[in-house]
VODREN-903691 format. One record per residue (C-alpha): residue in one letter; x, y, z. Coordinates in steps of 0.001 Angstrom, whole numbers, plus 500000, padded with zeros to 6 digits. Layout:
BEGIN
AXYZ
...
! end
This chain:
BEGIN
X564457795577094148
X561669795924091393
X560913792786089710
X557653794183087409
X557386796777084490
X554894798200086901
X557616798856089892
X560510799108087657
X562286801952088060
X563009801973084099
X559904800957082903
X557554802104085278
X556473805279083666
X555620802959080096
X553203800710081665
X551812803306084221
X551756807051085618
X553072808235088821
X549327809713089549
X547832806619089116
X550865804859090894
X550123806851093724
X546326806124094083
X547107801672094343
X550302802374096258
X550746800295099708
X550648803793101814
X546799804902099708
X545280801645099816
X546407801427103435
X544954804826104187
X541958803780102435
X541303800866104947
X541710803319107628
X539142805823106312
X536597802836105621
X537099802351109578
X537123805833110810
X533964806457108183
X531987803119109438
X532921804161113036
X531093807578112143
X528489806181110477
X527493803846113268
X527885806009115407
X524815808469113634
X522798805746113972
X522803804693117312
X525075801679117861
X528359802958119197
X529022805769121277
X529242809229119581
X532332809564121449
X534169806489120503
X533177807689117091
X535051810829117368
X538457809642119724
X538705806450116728
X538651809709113726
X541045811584114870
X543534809141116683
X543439806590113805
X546403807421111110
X548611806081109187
X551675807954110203
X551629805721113953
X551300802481111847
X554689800607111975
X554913799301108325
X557100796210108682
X555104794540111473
X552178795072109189
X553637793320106260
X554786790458108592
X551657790055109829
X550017790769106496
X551384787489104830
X550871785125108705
X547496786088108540
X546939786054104678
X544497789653104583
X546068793478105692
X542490794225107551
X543351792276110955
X546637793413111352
X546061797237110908
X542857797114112714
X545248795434115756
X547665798749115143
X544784801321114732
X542742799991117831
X546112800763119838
X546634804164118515
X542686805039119674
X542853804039123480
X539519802868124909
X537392803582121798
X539543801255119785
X537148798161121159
X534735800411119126
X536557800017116017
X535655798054113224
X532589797150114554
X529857794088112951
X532493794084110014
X534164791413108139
X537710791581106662
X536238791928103377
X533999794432103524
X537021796958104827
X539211795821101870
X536857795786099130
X535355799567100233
X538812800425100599
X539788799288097065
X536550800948095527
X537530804006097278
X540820803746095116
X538674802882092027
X536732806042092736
X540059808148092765
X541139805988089795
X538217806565087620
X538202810529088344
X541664810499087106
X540919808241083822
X538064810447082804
X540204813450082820
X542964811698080997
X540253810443078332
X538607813816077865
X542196815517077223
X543000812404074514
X539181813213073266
X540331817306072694
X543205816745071024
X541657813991068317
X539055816771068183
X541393819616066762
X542888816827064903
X539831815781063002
X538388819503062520
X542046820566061340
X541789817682058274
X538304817456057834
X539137818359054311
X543081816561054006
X542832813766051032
X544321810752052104
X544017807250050862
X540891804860052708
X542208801667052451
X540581797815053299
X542954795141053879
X545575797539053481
X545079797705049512
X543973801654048356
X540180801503048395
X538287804949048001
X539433808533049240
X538753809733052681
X540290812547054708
X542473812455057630
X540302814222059767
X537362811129059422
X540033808891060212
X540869810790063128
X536783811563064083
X535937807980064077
X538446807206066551
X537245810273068453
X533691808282068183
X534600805542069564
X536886807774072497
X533206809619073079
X531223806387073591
X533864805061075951
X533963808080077918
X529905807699077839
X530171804206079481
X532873805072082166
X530674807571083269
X527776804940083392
X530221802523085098
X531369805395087629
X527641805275089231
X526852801783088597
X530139799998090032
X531360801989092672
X529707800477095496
X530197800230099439
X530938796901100885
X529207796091104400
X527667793029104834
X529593791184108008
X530719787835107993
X528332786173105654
X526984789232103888
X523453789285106336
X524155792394108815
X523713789320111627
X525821791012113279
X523901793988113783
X520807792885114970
X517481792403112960
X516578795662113470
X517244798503110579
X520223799590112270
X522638797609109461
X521273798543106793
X521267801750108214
X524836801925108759
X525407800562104938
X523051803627103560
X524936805923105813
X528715804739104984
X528097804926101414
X526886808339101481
X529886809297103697
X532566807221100990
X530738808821097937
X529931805384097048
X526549803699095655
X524638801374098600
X523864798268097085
X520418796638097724
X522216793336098539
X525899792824099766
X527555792458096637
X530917790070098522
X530773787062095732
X528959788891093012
X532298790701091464
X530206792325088063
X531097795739088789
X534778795513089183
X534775793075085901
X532653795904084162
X535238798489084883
X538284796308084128
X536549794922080451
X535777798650079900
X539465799684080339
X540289796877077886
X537634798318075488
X539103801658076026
X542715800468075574
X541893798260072344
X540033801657070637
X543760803110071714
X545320800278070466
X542947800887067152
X544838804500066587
X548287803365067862
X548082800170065189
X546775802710062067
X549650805487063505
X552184803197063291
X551087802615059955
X551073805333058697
X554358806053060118
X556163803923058040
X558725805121055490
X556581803373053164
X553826805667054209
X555489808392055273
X552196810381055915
X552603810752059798
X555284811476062619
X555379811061066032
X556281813908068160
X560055814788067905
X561878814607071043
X565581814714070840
X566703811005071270
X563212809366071279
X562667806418069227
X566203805950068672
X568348803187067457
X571337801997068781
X573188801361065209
X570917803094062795
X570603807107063309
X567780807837061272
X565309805926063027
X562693807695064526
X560016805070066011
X556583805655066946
X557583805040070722
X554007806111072052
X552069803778069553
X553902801116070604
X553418801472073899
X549322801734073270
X549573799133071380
X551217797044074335
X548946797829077024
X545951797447075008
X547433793635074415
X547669793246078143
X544813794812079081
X542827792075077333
X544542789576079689
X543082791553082549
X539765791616081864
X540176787896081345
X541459787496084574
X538835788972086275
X535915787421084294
X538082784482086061
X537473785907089563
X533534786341089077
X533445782937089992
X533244782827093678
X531669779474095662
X528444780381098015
X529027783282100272
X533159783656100505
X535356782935097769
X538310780659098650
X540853782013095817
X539262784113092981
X538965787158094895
X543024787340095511
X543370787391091309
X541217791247091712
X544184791990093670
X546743791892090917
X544466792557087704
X542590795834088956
X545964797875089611
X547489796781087134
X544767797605084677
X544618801636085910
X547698801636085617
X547862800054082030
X545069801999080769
X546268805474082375
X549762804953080725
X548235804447077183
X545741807321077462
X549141809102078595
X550616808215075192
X548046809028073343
X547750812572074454
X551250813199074153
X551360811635071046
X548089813277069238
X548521816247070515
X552030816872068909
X551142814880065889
X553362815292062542
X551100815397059411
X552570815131056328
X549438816340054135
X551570816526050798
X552603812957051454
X549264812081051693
X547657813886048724
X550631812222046751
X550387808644048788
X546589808835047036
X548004808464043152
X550337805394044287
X547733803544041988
X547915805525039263
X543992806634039923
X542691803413041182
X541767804734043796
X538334806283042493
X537568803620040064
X534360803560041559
X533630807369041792
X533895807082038096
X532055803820036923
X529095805696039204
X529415808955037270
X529189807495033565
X526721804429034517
X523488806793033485
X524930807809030198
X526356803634028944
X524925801953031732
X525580800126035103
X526535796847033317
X529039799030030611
X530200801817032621
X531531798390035128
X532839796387032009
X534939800117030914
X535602801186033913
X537506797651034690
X539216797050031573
X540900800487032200
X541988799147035276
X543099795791034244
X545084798214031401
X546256801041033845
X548145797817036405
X549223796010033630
X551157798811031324
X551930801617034328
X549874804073033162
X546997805625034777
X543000805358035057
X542524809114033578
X544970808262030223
X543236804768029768
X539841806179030488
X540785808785027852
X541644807044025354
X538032805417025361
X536423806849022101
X533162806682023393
X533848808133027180
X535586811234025374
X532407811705023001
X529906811519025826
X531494813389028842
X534992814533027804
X538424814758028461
X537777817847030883
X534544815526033153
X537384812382033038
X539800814639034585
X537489815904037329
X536231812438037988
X539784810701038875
X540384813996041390
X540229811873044765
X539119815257046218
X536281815118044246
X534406811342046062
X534588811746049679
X530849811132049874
X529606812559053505
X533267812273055169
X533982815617055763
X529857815940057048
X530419813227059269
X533736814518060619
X532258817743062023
X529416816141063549
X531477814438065732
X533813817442066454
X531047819764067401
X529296816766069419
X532356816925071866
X531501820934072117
X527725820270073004
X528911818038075313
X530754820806077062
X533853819364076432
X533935816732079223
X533585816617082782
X534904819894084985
X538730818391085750
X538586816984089165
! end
């Protein structure tokens, strides 16, 4: 019986993906612990404080397939932690060596490598995900790096852009994300081994601990910290915050698709799949299902990252609460942001664009909409101060009586003697003031290309 969007069997695959499901299910995060043991028992093992042997019998008896799963989650919510009660079941399956197992550690450091392990996995499969959104906004952009559409500020028709430097500053904000997970990736995944209070005690004062550490992280793929890292939760709060960066920029393009989507609009359409986006009374509804979804999980995103700012604050050297909030929040936040990136891919890379609707959306205003293209063009011939005092009287005319900018400007006596009916015409073209837009749009395309197109998929 689910009881969560994230189990649901209906709603699962809207607030999550079944990769990412997968990766922090019970059965991988279970495995996980086992491979931190089996990997620690090897690691030890190098260095000199268990025997080789043990080493060897505990990596290739331990697995999860021997583990009864019931008794574990009995003895999972007596004890309060999963560690002790698999390490009970593991030590059984390995015979003699099992007194080897789990050796100097603490219940923490087995969970928390074990979760970074997932985080690792996680990560991998996020970057991917972000680098296919990335391409798609990338043909997107270079496709309308010359479609007129309306710029507008607080949704009132401002000056003329295209589509494709709406689409390449979302790409440019998708790019600098994908710049920081990679950062994060190298800076946050660390391996946990500290023992009971974080010290190695239990290892002697020798090197041999901090040994082991260097030695286990290299194994996991993970970064060995200088210090055990048990109450000092920064780099699992830097990856969650990041995914809620990442899923507000998604949020960002979901908000201005939706938008745009509008029969008001009319300029954009969501990908058509027979029966998506339906009503149940109305038939010709067609809603951006995929936007709304971003725009959802970008909404509770936010909450995670507040709940784990929440969980940095641990007392001395073991936490007696915050650390069980990372247990909910981190899932859930893959799994949040790998749905929306999911929905944005789909959704951008099938994307409806109405470019008629667009170049016709721009006149709504009857040539407002380059006002300022034209006071700049006639200021040197009447004058900043004039060219502003003509220019807005035409436009105070132009709302007030329907007509346009171009017949009010027109019917200026002295505009038509200085630069002509022909120079008036050219100047309320919206094609004609897009500034650097269409510069700026293919800088950021070909930046994804000199990039080599993201990572090598993993």
């Amino acid at each position: 019986m689910s009881s969560t969007v994230f189990d649901s069997l209906l709603f699962r695959d809207m607030f999550g993906t079944p990769a990412m499901r997968e990766i922090f299910s019970d059965t991988a995060y279970v495995q996980r612990v086992i491979d931190t043991e089996t990997a620690l028992a090897r690691s030890q093992a190098e260095v000199g404080i268990i025997p080789v042997e043990a080493a060897e019998d505990i990596t290739a008896k331990a697995g999860l397939d021997g583990l009864d799963l019931e008794r574990l989650r009995t003895e999972t919510e007596i004890v309060g932690y999963p560690v002790l009660p698999v390490v009970r079941q593991v030590a059984d399956q390995c015979g003699d060596a099992g007194r080897y197992l789990h050796w100097g550690a603490t219940t923490q450091d087995i969970m928390d490598t074990a979760v970074m392990l997932q985080c690792k996995d996680g990560v991998a499969l996020l970057q991917d995900q972000l680098d296919r959104v990335r391409r798609a906004l990338q043909r997107l952009a270079e496709e309308h790096a010359e479609t007129v559409t309306a710029g507008r500020t607080h949704l009132q028709h401002a000056l003329p852009v295209t589509f494709g430097y709406r689409c390449a500053v979302w790409l440019s904000a998708l790019d600098r994300h994908a710049e920081r997970l990679e950062q994060a990736r190298g800076r946050a995944l660390m391996v946990q081994f500290g023992g009971a209070a974080g010290t190695l005690a239990s290892l002697g004062t020798g090197p041999e601990g901090l040994r082991t550490r260097a030695v286990l992280a290299a194994e996991l793929g993970l970064r060995d910290p200088a210090i055990t890292w048990h109450v000092a939760r920064d780099g699992l709060v830097e990856l969650v915050t990041l995914f809620a960066a990442i899923g507000g920029s998604l949020g960002k393009i979901a908000w201005d698709v939706m938008m745009m989507c509008s029969s008001e609009f009319g300029e954009l359409a969501e990908p058509f799949v027979p029966g998506r986006g339906a009503s149940s009374t109305m038939p010709q509804k067609r809603n951006p299902i995929s936007s709304e979804l971003m725009f959802a999980a970008a909404k509770l995103l936010r909450e995670k990252s507040s709940t784990v700012l929440d969980a940095m604050m641990q007392d001395f050297e073991r936490a007696t609460g915050p650390w069980h909030l990372e247990w909910a929040a981190v899932p859930e936040a893959f799994l949040l942001l790998s749905s929306s990136l999911h929905q944005a891919e789909f959704m951008l890379s099938g994307l409806e664009v109405n470019v008629a609707r667009m170049r016709r959306n721009t006149h709504l205003t009857g040539g407002l909409i380059v006002a300022e293209a034209v006071m700049m063009d006639i200021a040197p011939v009447l004058g900043r101060q004039q060219a502003h005092d003509v220019v807005y009287e035409a436009c105070r005319t132009a709302i007030e009586t329907g007509t346009t900018l171009e017949a009010e400007l027109r019917a200026h006596a002295t505009l038509m003697d200085q630069i002509g009916a022909e120079r008036i015409g050219e100047l309320c073209d919206p094609a004609r003031y897009l500034g650097s837009a269409t510069t700026m749009t293919l800088d950021v395309v070909r930046a994804l290309d000199r990039e080599g197109g993201g990572r090598t998929p993993r």
